[in-house]
C-alpha positions in Angstrom: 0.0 0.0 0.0 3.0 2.9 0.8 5.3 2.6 -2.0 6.8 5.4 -1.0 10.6 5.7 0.4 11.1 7.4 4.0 14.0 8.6 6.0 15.3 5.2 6.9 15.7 4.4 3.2 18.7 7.4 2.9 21.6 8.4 4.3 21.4 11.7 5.8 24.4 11.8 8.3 26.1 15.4 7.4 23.7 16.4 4.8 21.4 19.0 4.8 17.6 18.2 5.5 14.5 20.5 4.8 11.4 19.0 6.5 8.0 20.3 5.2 6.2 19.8 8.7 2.6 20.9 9.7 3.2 23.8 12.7 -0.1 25.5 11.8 -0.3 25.5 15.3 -2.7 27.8 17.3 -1.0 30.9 19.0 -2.1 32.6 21.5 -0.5 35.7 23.4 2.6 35.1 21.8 2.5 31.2 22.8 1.7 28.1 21.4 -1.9 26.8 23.0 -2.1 23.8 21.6 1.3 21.2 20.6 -0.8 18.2 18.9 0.9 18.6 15.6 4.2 19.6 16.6 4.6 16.4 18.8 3.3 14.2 16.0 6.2 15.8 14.2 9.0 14.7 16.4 9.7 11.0 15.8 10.7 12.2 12.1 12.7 15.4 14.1 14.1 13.2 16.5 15.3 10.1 13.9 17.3 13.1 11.9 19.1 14.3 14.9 19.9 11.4 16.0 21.5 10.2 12.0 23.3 13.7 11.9 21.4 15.7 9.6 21.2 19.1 9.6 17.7 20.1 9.9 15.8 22.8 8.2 12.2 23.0 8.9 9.6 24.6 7.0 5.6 24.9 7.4 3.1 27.8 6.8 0.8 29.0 10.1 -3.0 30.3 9.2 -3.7 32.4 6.1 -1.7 35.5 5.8 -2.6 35.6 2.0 0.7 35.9 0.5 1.4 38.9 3.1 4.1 39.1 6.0 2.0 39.4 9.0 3.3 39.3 12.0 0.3 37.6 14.0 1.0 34.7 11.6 4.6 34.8 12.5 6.2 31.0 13.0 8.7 32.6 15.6 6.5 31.3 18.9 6.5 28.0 17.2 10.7 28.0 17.3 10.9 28.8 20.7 8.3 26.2 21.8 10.2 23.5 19.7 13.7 24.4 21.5 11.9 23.6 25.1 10.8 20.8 23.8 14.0 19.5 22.3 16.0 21.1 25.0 18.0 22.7 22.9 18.4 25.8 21.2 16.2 26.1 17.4 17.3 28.6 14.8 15.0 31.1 13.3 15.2 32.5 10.2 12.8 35.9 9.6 12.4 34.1 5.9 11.7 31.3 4.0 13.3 32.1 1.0 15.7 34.7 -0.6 18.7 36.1 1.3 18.0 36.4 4.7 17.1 32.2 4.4 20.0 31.5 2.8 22.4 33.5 5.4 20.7 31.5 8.4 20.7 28.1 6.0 24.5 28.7 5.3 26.1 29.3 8.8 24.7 26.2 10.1 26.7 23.6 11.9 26.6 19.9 11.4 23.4 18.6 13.9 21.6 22.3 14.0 17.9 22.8 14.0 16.8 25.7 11.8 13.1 26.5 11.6 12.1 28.7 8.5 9.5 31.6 8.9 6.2 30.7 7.3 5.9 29.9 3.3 2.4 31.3 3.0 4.1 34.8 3.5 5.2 34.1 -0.1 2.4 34.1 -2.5 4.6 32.0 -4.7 3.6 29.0 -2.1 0.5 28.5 -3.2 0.5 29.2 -6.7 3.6 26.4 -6.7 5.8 28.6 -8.1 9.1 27.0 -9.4 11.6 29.4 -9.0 10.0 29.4 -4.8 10.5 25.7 -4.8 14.2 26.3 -5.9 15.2 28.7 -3.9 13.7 26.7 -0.8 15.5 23.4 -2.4 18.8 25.5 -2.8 18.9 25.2 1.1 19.2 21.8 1.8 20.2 18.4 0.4 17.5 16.5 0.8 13.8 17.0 1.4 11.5 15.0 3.7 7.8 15.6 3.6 6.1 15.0 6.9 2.9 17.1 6.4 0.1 15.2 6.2 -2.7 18.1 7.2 -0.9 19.8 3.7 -0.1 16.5 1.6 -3.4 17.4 -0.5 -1.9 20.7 -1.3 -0.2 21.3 -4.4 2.3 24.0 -3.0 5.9 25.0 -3.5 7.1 23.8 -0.1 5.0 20.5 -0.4 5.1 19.4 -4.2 7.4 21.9 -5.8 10.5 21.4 -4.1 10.3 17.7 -4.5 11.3 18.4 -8.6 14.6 19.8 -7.3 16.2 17.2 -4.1 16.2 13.9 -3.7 12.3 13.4 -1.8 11.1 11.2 0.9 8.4 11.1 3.1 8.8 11.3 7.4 7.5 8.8 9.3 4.0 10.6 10.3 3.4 10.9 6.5 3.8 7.6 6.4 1.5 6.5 9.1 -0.8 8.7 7.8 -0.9 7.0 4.5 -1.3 3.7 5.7 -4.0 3.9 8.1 -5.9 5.7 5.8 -4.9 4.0 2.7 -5.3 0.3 4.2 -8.6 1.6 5.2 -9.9 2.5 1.8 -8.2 -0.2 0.0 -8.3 -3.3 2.1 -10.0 -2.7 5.8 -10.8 -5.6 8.2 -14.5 -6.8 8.0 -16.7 -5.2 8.8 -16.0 -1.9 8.1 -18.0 1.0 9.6 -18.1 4.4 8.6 -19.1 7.2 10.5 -19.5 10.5 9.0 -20.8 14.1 10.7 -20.4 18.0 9.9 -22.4 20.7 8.6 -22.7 19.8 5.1 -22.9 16.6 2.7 -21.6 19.1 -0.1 -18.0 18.9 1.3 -18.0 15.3 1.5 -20.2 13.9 -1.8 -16.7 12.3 -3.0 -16.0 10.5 0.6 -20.1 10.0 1.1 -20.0 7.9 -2.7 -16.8 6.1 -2.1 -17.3 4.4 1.2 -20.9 3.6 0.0 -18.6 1.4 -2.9 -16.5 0.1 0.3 -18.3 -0.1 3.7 -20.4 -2.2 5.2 -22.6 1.0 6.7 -22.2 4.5 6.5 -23.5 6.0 9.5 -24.7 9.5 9.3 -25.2 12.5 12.1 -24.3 16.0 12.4 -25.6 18.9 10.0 -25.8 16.8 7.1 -28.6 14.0 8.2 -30.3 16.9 8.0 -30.4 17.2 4.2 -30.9 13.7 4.3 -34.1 14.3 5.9 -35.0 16.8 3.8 -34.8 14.4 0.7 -37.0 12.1 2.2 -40.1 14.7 2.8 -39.0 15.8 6.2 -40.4 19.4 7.2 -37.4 20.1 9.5 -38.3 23.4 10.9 -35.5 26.1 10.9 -32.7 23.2 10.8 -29.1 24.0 8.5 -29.7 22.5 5.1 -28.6 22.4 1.8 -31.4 23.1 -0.4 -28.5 22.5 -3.1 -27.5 19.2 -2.0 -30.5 17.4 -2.1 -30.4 16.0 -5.3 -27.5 14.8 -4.1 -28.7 13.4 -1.3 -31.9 11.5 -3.0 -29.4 9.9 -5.3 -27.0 9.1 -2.9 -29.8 7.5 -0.3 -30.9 5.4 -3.6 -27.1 4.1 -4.1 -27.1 3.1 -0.6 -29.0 0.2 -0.8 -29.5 0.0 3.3 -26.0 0.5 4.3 -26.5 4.4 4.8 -28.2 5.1 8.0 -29.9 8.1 9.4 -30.4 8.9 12.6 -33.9 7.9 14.5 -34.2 10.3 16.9 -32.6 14.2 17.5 -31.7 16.3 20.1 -33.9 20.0 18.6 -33.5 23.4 20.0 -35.2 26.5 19.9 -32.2 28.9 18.6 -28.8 28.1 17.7 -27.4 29.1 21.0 -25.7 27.5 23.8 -28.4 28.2 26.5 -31.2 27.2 23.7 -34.3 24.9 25.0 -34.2 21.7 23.5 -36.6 18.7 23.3 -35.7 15.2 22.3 -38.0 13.8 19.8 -38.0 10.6 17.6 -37.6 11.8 13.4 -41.0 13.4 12.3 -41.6 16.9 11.3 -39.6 19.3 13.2 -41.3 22.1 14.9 -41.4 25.9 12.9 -38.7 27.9 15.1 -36.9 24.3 16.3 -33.9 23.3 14.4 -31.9 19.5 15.0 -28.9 20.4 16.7 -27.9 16.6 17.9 -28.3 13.0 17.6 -30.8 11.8 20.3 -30.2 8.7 22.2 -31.9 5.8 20.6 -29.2 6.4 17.7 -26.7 6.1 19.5 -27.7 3.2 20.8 -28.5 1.8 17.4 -25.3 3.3 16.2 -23.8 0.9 19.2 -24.2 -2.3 17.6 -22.5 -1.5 14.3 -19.5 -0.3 15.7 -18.9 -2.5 18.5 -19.1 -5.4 16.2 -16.9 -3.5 13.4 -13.2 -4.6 12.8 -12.4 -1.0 11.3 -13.9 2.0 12.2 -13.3 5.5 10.3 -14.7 8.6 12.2 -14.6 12.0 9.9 -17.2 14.9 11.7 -19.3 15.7 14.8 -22.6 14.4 15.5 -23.9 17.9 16.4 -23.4 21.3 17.7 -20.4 19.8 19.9 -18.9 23.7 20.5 -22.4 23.1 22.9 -22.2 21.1 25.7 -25.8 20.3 25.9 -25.3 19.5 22.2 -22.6 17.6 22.4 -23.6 14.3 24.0 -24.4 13.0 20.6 -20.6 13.3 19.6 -19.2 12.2 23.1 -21.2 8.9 23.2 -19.7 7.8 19.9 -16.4 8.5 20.7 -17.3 6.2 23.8 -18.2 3.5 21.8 -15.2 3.5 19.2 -12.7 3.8 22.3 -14.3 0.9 23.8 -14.8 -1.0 20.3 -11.8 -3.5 19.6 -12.1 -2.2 15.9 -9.0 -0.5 14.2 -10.3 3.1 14.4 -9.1 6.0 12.9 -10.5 9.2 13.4 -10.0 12.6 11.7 -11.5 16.0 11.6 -11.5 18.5 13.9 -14.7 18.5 16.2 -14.5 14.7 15.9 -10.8 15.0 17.5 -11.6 17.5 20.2 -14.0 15.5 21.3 -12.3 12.3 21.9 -9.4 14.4 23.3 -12.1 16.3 25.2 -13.6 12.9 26.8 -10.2 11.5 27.3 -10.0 8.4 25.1 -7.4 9.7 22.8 -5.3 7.1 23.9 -7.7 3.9 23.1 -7.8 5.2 19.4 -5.6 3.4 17.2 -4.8 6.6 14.8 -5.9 10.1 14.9 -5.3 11.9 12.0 -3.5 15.1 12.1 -5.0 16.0 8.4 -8.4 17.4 8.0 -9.0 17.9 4.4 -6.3 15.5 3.3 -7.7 12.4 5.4 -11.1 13.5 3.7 -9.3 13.4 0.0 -7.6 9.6 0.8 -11.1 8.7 2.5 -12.8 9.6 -0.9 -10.0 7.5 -2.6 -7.9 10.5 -4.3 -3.8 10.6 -4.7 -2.4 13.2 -2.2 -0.4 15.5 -4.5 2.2 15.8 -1.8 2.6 12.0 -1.5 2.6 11.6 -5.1 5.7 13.7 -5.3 8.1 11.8 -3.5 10.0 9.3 -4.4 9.0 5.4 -5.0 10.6 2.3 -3.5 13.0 0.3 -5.7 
């Protein structure tokens, strides 16, 4: 399934190494607030050091647009990396162009150098070439180890690859096989569980797992279309008037193996302190709109997954930024973590929440990749995987 070559298939003692990570961190007053992507970054880090590269890092932080903008700055991001290395990490105030190449060219054998962010270039993502070469003019080899970008076709992620020798880091490659075994070849049976606002951002990975799952099971803002195929009046609930052509096709394709939920948690405004009612599916109230799963689905979501050998998890169940709307999302996460399925989860909501509940550790992979782990879900090739180079 990964064809790909990694860092263990080169020799990088004394050579030069830019790493595309994924530091698009949160910042808050001047600090990092949250480290998730900058620990699943160190095994690849760590292996480098410890074969005596040189390291170069490289990543973008939030959308500055192609502008320097100094809230987006990747400088907090250096200094949090030296504490947790314990040792001191370079910072260069560019990516590219002079100032890069100064920092890039005084370094000692074993040095950690983190460049400021590529997005401050509009050349990243246009993929400009002569970008790509200047940031491949730094180093002697690259390693891509940025999953969350992989689906990116950018200078730092596929551009640079056409210039230095191009591997992936080890959290590209778990990435890639977790999902890719998933799609390709998962244990029996397979159980898919997908949530979030809208079905129109996930018609590809909606069509696809319908080829390859056992059941698709569906919750969050996009049931809601669902139910709106069907004849549903669903009072002042998010839809997609758009998608529902969509959605009448897709609940033909299905065949059974998509399910809806049964029952929903409804409010009276989309607020945190809203009144809500639980209420088995019928027509939903004028002025009520479904904000959760209720809890006969997920009970009936319980047997699926608990007798599942692989489990993939993409999008909440609900309004989880709501505790009383959150329960939905919570008691799934339950269930995977006590499933003895493979499970894999990705998505943002769908993290926090398992983070939130504490049961990160009883998943087998989080994904660090929101809109990439939705392209390999869907079956696509990851532009930035694609780049790098093949085993013999």
């Amino acid at each position: 399934m990964f064809n790909k070559k990694t860092i263990e298939d080169i020799d990088v003692s004394g050579k030069k190494v830019l790493v595309r990570v994924d530091f698009n961190v949160p910042i808050k007053d001047g600090k990092v607030s949250d480290d998730t992507r900058i620990q699943a970054a160190l095994p690849t880090i760590k292996y480098l050091m410890d074969h005596e590269a040189t390291l170069i890092l490289c990543s973008h932080l939030g959308r500055p647009k192609g502008e320097v903008k100094p809230e987006f700055s990747l400088e907090p991001v250096a200094d949090h990396l030296g504490r947790i290395l314990d040792r001191r990490v370079q910072f260069a105030e560019d990516c590219v162009g002079p100032v890069a190449e100064k920092v890039a060219n005084q370094l000692n054998q074993g040095d950690v150098l983190l460049l400021e962010n590529t997005r401050f270039h509009a050349g990243e993502k246009k993929n400009d070439p002569e970008m790509a070469k200047k940031l491949a003019d730094l180093a002697d080899v690259y390693v891509n180890d940025a999953f969350g970008t992989a689906h990116r076709a950018h200078a730092s992620t596929v551009g640079v690859a056409q210039y230095l020798p191009s591997v992936a880091g080890f959290l590209m490659e778990k990435e890639i096989i977790y999902l890719g075994q998933a799609v390709a070849d998962p244990a029996r049976p397979f159980i898919a569980i997908l949530g979030g606002a809208k079905i129109s951002d996930k018609i590809g990975v909606i069509q696809n797992l319908l080829d390859r799952a056992d059941q698709v099971l569906i919750g969050g803002g996009m049931a809601n279309t669902f139910f709106k195929a069907q004849g549903y009046p669903i009072g002042d609930s998010l839809v997609e008037d758009e998608a529902l052509q969509t959605a009448r096709e897709l609940l033909n394709l299905a065949d059974n193996r998509l399910r809806l939920p049964v029952d929903v948690v409804i409010g009276d405004k989309f607020q945190a302190d809203a009144d809500q009612m639980i209420m088995s599916m019928g027509p939903i109230p004028d002025g009520w709109r479904i904000l959760d799963i209720g809890p006969e689905t997920i009970s009936n979501f319980k047997k699926p997954i608990s007798e599942a050998r692989t489990v993939v998890w993409n999008g909440p169940m609900g309004v989880f930024e709501f505790p009383q709307f959150a329960k939905g999302t919570i008691g799934i996460a339950e269930i995977i973590a006590q499933s003895s399925a493979t499970s894999i989860i990705g998505g943002g909501d769908s993290v926090a929440a398992v983070k939130q509940a504490g049961l990160a550790d009883k998943i087998t992979h989080i994904s660090t990749g929101g809109g990439a782990s939705l392209e390999m879900l869907e079956g696509k090739v990851l532009p930035g995987m694609a780049a790098l180079a093949d085993k013999d």
